[in-house]
GUVO-415344 format. One record per residue: x, z, y of N, C-alpha, C in turn. Coordinates in steps of 0.02 Angstrom, whole numbers, plus 50000, padded with zeros to 5 digits. Layout:
N
XZYXZYXZY;...
//
This chain:
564
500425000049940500005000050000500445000050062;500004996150112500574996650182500255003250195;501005006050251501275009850292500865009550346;500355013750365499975013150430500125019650498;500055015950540500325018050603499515021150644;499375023750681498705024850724498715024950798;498375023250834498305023150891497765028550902;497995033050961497565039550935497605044251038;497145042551058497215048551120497265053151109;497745057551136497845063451125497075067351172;497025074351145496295076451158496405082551143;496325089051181496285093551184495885096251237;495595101851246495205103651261495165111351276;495085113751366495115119651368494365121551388;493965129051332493515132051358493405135251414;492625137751423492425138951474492645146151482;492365149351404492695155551398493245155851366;493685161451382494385161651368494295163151280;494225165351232494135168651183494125160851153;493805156451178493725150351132493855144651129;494605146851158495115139851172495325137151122;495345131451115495335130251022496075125951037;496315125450978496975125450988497275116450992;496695113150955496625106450967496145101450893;496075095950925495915095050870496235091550822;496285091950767496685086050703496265082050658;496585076250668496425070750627496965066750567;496385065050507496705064750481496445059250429;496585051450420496585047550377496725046550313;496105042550283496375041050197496065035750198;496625030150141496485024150154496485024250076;496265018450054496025017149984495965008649968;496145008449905495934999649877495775001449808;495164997949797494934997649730495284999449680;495105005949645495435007449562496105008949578;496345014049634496745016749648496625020849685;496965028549693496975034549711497255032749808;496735035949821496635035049904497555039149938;497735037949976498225039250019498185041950081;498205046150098498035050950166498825053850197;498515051750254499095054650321498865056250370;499055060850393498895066450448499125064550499;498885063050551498915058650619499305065150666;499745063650677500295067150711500195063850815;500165067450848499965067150911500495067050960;500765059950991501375059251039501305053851106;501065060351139500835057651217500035055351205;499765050851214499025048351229498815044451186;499235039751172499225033351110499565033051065;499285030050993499915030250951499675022750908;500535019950912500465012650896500315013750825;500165007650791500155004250716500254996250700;500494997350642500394990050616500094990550560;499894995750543499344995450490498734991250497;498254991750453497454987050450497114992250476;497194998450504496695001850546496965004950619;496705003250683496705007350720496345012350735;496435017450757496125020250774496105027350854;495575025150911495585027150957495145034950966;495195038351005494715042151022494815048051092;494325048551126494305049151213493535054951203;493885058551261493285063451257492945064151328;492455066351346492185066351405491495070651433;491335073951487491135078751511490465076751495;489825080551475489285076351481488825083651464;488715084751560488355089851561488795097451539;488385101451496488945108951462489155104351391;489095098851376489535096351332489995091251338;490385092351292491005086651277490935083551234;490955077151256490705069851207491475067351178;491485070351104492115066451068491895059351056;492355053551048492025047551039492535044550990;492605041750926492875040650897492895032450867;493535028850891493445021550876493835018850828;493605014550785494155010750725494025004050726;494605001650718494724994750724495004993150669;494784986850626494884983650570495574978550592;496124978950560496504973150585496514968450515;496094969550465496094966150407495644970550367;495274966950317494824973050274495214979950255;494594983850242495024991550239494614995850207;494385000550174494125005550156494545011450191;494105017150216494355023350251493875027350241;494285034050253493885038650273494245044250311;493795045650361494075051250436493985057550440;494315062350439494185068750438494295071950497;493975076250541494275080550589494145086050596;494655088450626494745097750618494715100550673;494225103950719494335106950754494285114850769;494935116450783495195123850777494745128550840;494265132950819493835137450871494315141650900;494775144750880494855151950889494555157650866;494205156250840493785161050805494325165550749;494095174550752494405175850683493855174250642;494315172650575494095171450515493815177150474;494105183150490493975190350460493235192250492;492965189050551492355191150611491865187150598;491845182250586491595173650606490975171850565;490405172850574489695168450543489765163250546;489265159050512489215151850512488435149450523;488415144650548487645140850541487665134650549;487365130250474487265126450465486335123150481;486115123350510485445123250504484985120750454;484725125150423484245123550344484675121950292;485365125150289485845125650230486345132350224;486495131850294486945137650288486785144050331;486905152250304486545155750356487195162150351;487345164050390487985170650413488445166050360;488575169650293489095167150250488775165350179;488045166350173487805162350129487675167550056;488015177150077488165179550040487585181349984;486925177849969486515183049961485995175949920;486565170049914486515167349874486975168249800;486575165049749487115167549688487695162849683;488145165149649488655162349613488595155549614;488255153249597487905146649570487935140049631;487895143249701487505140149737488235140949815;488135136149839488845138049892488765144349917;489045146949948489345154849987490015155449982;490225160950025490895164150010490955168049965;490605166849910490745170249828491325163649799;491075158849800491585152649777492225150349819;492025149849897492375146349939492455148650008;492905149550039492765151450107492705144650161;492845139350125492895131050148492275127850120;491925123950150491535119550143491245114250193;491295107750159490945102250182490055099450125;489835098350188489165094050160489055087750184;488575085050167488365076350210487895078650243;487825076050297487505076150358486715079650344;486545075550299485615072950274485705080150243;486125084250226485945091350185485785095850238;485705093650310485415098850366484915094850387;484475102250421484025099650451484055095850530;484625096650544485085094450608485775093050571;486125087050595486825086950576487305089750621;487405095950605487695099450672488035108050600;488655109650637489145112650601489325120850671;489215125550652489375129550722489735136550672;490065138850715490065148350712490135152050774;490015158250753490005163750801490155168050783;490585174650827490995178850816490445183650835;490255189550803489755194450825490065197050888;490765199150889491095205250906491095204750975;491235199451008491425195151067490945192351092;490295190451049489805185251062489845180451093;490315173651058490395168451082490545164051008;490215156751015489985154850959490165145750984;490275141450948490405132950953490035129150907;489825124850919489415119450875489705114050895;489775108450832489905101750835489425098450788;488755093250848488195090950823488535083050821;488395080450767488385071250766487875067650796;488155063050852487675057950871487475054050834;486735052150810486795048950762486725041550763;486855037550719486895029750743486385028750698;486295019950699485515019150677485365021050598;484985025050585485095027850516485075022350446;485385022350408485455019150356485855022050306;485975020250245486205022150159486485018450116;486615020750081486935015150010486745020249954;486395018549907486465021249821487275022149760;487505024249755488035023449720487945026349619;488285024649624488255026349528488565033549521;489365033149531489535041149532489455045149573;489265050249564489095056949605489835062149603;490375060949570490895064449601491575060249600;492005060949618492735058249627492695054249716;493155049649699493285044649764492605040149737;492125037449790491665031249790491845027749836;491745021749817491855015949896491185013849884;490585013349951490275015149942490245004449956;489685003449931489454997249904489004991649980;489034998250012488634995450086488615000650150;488084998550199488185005150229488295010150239;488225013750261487885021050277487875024850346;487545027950387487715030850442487755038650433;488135041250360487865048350343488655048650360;488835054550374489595057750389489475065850358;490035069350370489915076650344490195079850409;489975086150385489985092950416490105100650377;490405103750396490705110450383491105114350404;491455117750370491985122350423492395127850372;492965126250403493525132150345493735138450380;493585141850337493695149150372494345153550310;494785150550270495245152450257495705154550297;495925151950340496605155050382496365161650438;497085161250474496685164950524496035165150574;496135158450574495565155550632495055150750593;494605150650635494005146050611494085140050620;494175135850589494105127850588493345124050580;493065121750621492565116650599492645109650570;492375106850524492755100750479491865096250520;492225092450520491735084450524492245077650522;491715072750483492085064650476491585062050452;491815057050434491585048450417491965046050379;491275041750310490795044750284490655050550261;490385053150195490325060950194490515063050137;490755067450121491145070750081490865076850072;490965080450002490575088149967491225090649938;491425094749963491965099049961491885107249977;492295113049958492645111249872492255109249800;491605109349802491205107849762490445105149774;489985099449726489465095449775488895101349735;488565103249782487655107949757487105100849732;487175098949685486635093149683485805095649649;485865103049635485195103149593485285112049599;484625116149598484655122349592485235123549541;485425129849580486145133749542486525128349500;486795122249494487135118949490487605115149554;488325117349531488825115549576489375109249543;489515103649557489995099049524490505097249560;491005093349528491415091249554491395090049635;491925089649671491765088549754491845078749757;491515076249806491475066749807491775067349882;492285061349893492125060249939492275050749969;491825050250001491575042050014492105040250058;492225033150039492435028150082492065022650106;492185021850169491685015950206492195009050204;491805004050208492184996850227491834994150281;492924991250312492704987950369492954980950373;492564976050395493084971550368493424969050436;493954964450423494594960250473493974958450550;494304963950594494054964050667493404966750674;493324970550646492594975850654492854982150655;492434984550700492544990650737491934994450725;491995000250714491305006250710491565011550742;491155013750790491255020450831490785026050815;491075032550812490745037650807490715042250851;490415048350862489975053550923490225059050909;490125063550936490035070750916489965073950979;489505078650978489495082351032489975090651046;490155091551066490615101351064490115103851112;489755110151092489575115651127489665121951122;489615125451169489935134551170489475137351173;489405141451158488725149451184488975153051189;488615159251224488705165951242488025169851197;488135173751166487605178151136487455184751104;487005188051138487375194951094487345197651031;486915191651001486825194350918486725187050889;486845187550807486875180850771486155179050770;485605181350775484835179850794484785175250849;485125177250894485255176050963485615168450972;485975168250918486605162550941485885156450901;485915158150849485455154050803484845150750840;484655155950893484075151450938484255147950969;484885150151007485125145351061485405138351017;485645140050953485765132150913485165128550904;484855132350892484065129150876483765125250938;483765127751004483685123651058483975120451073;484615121151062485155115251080484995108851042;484885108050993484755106350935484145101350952;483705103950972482995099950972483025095951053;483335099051084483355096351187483925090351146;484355090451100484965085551113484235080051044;484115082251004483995078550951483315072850962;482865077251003482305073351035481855073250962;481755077050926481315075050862480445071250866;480455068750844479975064150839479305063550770;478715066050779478425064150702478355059350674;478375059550603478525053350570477905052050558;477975045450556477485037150529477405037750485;476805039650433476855037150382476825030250368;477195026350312476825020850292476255017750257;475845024350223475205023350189474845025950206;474305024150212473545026950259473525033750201;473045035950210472705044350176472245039050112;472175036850090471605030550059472175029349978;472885027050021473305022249982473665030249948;473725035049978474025041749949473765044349903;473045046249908472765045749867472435044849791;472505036149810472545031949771473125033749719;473485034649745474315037249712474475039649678;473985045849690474015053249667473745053049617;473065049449630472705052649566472735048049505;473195044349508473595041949421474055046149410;474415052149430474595057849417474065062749374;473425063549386473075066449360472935064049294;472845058849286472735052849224473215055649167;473795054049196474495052849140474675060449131;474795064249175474955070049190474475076449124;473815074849116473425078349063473375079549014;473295085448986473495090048948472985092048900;472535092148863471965094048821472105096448764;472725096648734472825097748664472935106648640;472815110448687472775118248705472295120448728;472295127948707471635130148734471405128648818;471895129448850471605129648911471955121748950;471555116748947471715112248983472125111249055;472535105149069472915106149143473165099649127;473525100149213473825092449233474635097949243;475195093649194475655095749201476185094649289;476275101249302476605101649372477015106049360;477495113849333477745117249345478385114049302;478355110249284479085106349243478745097449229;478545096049292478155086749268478995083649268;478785079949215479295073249223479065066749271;479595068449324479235063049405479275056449345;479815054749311479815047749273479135043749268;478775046849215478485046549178477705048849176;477815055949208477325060549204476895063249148;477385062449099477365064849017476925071049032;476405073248968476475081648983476905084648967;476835090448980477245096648951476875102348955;477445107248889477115112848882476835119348913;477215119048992476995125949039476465122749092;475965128049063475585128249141475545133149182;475485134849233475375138249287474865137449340;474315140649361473865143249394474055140049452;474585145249495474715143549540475215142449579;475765142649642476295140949675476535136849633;476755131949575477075127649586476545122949529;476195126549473475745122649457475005119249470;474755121749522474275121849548473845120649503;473695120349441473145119149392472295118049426;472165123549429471665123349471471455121449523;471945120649594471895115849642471905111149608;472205107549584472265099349540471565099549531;471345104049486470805099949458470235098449512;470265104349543469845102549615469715097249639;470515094649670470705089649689470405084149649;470365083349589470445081449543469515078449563;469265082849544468415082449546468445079349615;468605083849683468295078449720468595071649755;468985071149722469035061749728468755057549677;468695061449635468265055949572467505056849603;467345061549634466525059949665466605055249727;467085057849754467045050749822467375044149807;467545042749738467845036849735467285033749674;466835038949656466425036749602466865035949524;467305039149499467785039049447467705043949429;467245042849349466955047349314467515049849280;468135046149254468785049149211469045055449252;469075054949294469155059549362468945064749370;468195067449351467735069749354467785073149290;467555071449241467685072349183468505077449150;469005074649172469655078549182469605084249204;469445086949250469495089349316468755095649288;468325092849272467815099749246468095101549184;468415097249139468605100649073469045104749082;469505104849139469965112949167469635116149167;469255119049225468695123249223468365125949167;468105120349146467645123949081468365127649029;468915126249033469265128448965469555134649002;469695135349064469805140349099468965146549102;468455144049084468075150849082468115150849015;467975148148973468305150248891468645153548878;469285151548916469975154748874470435157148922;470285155648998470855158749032470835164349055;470415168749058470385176549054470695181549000;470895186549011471235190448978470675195948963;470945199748928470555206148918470195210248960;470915212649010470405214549064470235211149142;470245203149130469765201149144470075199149219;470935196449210471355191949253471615186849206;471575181049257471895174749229472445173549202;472355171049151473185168849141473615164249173;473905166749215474175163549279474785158349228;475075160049199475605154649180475655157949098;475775152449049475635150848985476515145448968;476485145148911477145140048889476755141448805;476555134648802476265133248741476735134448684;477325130948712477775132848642477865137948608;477755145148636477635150948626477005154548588;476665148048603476035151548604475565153848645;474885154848610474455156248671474505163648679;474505166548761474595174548746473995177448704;474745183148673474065190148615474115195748675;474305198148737474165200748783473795198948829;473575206848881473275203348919473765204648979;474085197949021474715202349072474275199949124;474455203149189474225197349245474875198949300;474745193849337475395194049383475895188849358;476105182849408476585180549407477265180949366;477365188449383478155192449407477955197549318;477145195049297477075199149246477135205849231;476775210149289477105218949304476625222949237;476905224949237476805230349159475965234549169;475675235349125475125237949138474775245449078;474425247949120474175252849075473685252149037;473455256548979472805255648928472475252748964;472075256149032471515256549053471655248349114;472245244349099472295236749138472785239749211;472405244749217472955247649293473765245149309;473855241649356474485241749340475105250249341;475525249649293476035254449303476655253149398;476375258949417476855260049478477245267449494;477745267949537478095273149543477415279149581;477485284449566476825286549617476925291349671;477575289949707477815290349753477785283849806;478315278049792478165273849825477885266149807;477315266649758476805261749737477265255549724;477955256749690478595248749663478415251049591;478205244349563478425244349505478785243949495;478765242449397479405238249380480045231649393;479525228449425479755222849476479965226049542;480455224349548480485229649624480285227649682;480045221049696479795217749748479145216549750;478785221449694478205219549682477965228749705;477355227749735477185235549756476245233949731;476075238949716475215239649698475085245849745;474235245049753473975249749758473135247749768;472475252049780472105251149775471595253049704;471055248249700470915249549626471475244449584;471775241749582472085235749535472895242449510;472945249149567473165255849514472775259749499;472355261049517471825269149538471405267049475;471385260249455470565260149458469895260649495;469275258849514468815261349538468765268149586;468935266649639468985270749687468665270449750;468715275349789468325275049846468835270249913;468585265849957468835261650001469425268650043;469215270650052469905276550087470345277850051;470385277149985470945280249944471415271949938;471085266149937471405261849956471695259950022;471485262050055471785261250138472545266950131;472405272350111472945276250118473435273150050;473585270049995473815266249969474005261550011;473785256850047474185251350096474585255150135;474305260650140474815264350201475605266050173;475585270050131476065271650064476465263650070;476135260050041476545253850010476925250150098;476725249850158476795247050202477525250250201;477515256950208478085259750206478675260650162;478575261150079478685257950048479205250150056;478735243650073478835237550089479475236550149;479455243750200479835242350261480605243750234;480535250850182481005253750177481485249350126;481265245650077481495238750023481775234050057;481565230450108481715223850156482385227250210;482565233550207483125236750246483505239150203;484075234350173484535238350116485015244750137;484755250150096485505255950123484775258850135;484155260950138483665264250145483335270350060;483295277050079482955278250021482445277949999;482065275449945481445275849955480985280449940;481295286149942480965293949922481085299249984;481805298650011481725304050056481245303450107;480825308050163480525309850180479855307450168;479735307450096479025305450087478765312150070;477985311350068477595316850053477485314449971;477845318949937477785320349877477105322249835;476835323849883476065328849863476125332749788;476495336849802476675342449747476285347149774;475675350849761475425355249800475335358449723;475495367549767475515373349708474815375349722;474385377749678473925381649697473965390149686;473635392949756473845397849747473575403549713;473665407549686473305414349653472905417649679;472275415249679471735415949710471505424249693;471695426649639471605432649619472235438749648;472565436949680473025440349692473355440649757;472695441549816472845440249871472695444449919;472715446549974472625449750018472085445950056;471475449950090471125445150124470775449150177;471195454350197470995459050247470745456450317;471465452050363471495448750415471265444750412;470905439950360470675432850346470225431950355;469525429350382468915429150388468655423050344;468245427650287468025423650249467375423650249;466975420450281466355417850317466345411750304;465795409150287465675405350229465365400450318;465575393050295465365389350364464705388550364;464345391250410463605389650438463225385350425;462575383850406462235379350385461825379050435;461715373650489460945372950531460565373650499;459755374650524459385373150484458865366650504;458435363950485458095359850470457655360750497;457165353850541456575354350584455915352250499;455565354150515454905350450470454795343650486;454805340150413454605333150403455035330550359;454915324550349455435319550298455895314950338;456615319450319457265314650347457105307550355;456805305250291456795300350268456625292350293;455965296350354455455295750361455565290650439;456095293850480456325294550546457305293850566;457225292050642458005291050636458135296550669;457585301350695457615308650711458235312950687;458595316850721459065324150704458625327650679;458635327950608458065333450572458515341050606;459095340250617459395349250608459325353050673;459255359150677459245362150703459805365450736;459815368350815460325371350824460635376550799;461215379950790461475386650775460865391550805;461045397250775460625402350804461235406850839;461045413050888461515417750919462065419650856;461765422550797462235426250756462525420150722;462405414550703462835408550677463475406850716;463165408050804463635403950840464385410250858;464135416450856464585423150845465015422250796;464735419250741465095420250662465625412050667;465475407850689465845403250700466305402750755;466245406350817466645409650854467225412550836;467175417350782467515422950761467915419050718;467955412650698468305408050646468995409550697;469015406450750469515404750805470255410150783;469795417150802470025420150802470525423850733;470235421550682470625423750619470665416850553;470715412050576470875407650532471315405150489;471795410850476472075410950427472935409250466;472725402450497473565396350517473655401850549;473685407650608474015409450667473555418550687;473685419050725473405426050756473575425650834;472905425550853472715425750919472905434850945;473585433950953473965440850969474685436751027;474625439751090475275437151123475995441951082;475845446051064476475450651023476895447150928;476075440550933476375440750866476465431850844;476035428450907476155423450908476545418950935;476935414350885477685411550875477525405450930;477045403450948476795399250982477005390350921;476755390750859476935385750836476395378450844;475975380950851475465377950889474865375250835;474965378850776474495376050714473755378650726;473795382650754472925382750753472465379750827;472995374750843472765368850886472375364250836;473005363550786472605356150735472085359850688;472055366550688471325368650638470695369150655;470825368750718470335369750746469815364650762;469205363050711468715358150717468375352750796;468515360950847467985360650909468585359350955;469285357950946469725357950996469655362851045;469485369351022469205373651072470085377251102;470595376351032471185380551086471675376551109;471945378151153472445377051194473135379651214;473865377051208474355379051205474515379551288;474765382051305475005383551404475835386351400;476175384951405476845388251420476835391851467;476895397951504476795403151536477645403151571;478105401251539478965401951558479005394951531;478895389051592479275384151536479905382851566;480355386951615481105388151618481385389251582;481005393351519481585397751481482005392451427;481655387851415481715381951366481835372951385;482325370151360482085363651389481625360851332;481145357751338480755354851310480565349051326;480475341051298480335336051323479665331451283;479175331351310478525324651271478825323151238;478655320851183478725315151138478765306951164;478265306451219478425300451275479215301051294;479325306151307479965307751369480625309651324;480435306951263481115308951211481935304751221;481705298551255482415294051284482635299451336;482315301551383482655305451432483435310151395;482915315351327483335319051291484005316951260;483785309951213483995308451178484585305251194;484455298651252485025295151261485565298251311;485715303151332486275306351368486745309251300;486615312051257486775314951186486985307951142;486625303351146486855297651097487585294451139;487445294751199487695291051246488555294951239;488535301251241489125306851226489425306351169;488935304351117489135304651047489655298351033;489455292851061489645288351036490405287051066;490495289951129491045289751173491655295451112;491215299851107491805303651056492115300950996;491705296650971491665291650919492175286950922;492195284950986492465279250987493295282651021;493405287351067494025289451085494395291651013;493925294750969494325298150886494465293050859;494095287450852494515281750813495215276750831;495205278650919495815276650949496275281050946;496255288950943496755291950941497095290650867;496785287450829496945288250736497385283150727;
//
């Protein structure tokens, strides 16, 4: 292979803020010819231009446009060529600090995906093709500092090529306007990666939890054709990764201009489409009839053996669906399909106690239980599901009950205070590093020895009964009751005074304030008589307290870790 030379503007670039002067950018070529291992050289930068006599030039000039900088990237064919362009541009960013956002692929570092699937469990480097975001745009941000860079691709008129292999070197057979995006966070500093065409590096995600070999494409240009490429550089300021992510997100949509798409088939021709899916797709040879969806073969639309109810099999929507287009299209096969779900679903798709069998796998068999639930949560004799009875988690831990579907048959309040339980519950799960027992009300209540008590000071006066005017309650929307009488209203009086919570004594009362809340009639009242002697602050007025003390705390906090 010849020896190629580049013509190359030198291009560097100083930020707005100091923290994110990036150190420059690098480029770097690979050239390739059929059924031979591609050749790459790293474009070395001397003065503004750099000659060649190679079959590629290549230019590139940057320029102010608005709060961004328009990289512009040009190649010149001096004879056919296959290539491919890589560039590196160095943030400043530490690597030890540094989030990432890819939009609708990549999120902080990805950690919380499995093994299986990119993150910094496999790689601290990665590239994708453009089309794997929902924007083709590559950014990070440093929490610490809150300052963050994105590099979005301009995009040119969109187009593709199909290829046969999915990993090694491809030369790709025709167009494409797809390039990649990513960013290496191995070294000290953060690097953002973008080029032309696109490349999956260190490894390609082509299918849930499957990772393969890494590809990366070469484009052809032929003798005196030139293709230019875009990119935009932007900076933010932000004080949290929530924060930066919106401002990408706006940036994102003001630069991208999104547009709704056209369909090309009326609602008529979709339709139409669909419902030879229903046809081929059907299932009758089991108890409970369906149109295969939770594992369809798009090929073919073979059946198969799992059905599912609902989220990915829709069984029952289908058949819906199913019925009413065969009435508005007059297609009795349609019709016919579509009620025989139904009917085999009140036959046979109930369980014992009397929930659907949400998802089935024939090969197994038809269930000899009765489960219900998705997630399949464990259940008692009486159908109840089994839950913790503290904080209403089952066995599934993301799964919480309450109501009658634990209780059984219960009164509507005992389910409301169940949502209450589980809300809390729900908050304390979605915040990892939370317990989900401490400060709950346990409801361990002792009862006490009713025979073995003192009941001198206690007033045990049995609560007052009004009495009743003559006639039938029944009858009228009339107050049948009557007022207290003098000695009722004495005897209920005298509650105040000895109710057990407190003692209406200035010598003996702690002032805790409990026989405020016992008191039915809100009849008592707390008064501070010395409120010098104490600081005391509302519950409204608790920042006043609080943040001078947090405010102290944290200063000590932070001088002890500098003296260390």
């Amino acid at each position: 292979m010849k020896r190629i030379k580049v013509i190359l503007l030198g291009w560097a670039f100083v930020a707005n803020i100091g923290p994110l002067q990036a150190q420059g950018l690098s480029m770097s070529l690979s050239l390739k010819t059929p059924g031979n291992p591609s050749e790459t050289r790293q474009l070395q930068q001397q003065g503004q231009y750099w000659a060649t006599d190679g079959p590629l030039n290549v230019v590139s000039s940057t320029a102010k446009d608005g709060d961004d900088e328009l990289l512009t990237v040009t190649l010149s064919a001096r004879e056919k060529v296959y290539f491919h362009l890589d560039l590196s541009l160095n943030t400043g960013l530490s690597s030890s600090e540094t989030e990432f956002y890819m939009p609708g692929f990549w999120y902080h570092r990805n950690m919380r995906s499995p093994q299986e699937a990119p993150s910094f469990k496999t790689s601290k480097h990665w590239s994708f093709r453009e089309d794997r975001m929902s924007t083709p745009l590559t950014s990070a941000f440093n929490p610490h500092d809150g300052q963050g860079i994105s590099v979005l691709r301009v995009l040119d008129t969109p187009c593709d090529v199909q290829v046969q292999l999915t990993t090694g070197e491809i030369i790709l057979p025709g167009r494409t306007s797809v390039g990649y995006a990513g960013f290496d966070g191995e070294g000290n500093t953060v690097a953002l990666k973008f080029g032309y065409p696109y490349k999956e590096t260190p490894k390609r995600y082509i299918r849930k939890l499957t990772l393969i070999d890494p590809v990366t494409a070469f484009a052809k240009l032929e003798k005196d054709e030139q293709q230019t490429l875009r990119w935009r550089i932007h900076r933010y300021k932000a004080n949290d990764f929530g924060s930066f992510v919106t401002q990408v997100w706006q940036y994102s949509y003001d630069r991208m201009q999104p547009q709704p798409l056209k369909s090309a088939y009326t609602s008529a021709e979709v339709k139409a489409a669909l419902s030879d899916y229903f046809r081929h797709s059907f299932v009758d040879r089991y108890p409970l009839k369906y149109n295969s969806g939770l594992s369809l073969r798009v090929n073919d639309c073979l059946p198969e053996t799992e059905m599912q109810i609902g989220f990915c099999g829709r069984v029952l929507l289908n058949a819906f669906n199913e019925i009413e287009y065969g009435v508005e299209t007059k297609d009795e096969e349609l019709v016919n399909k579509g009620q025989a779900i139904f009917d085999s679903f009140l036959s046979n798709g109930f369980g014992e106690g009397g929930y659907l069998h949400d998802f089935v796998n024939f090969r197994d068999g038809f269930p000899k239980e009765s489960i219900h639930s998705i997630r399949q949560v464990e259940l008692n004799r009486n159908n109840t599901a089994k839950a913790d009875p503290v904080t209403l988690q089952t066995a599934d831990p993301d799964i919480f009950v309450g109501g009658d579907v634990y209780t059984g048959p219960r009164f509507a309040i005992d389910a409301i205070a169940a949502g209450r339980i589980v809300e809390d519950s729900i908050n304390r799960f979605v915040h990892p590093g939370q317990s989900m027992t401490i400060n709950r009300d346990l409801r361990h209540f002792i009862e006490l020895n009713k025979d073995d008590v003192v009941l001198e000071e206690f007033d045990t006066a049995k609560r007052q009964v009004p009495g009743h005017k003559q006639g039938n309650p029944k009858t009228t929307f009339n107050d049948m009751r009557l007022a207290f009488t003098d000695e009722q209203v004495r005897t209920e009086a005298k509650r105040c005074l000895g109710c057990g919570a407190t003692f209406v004594d200035l010598n003996k009362c702690i002032g805790c304030g409990l026989c405020t809340t016992r008191c039915e009639f809100d009849a008592i009242h707390l008064q501070r008589d010395l409120p010098d002697a104490s600081r005391m602050y509302r519950c409204e007025d608790k920042i006043k307290a609080i943040l001078p003390y947090a405010a102290k705390r944290k200063l000590k906090i932070l001088f002890k870790k500098k003296s260390k």
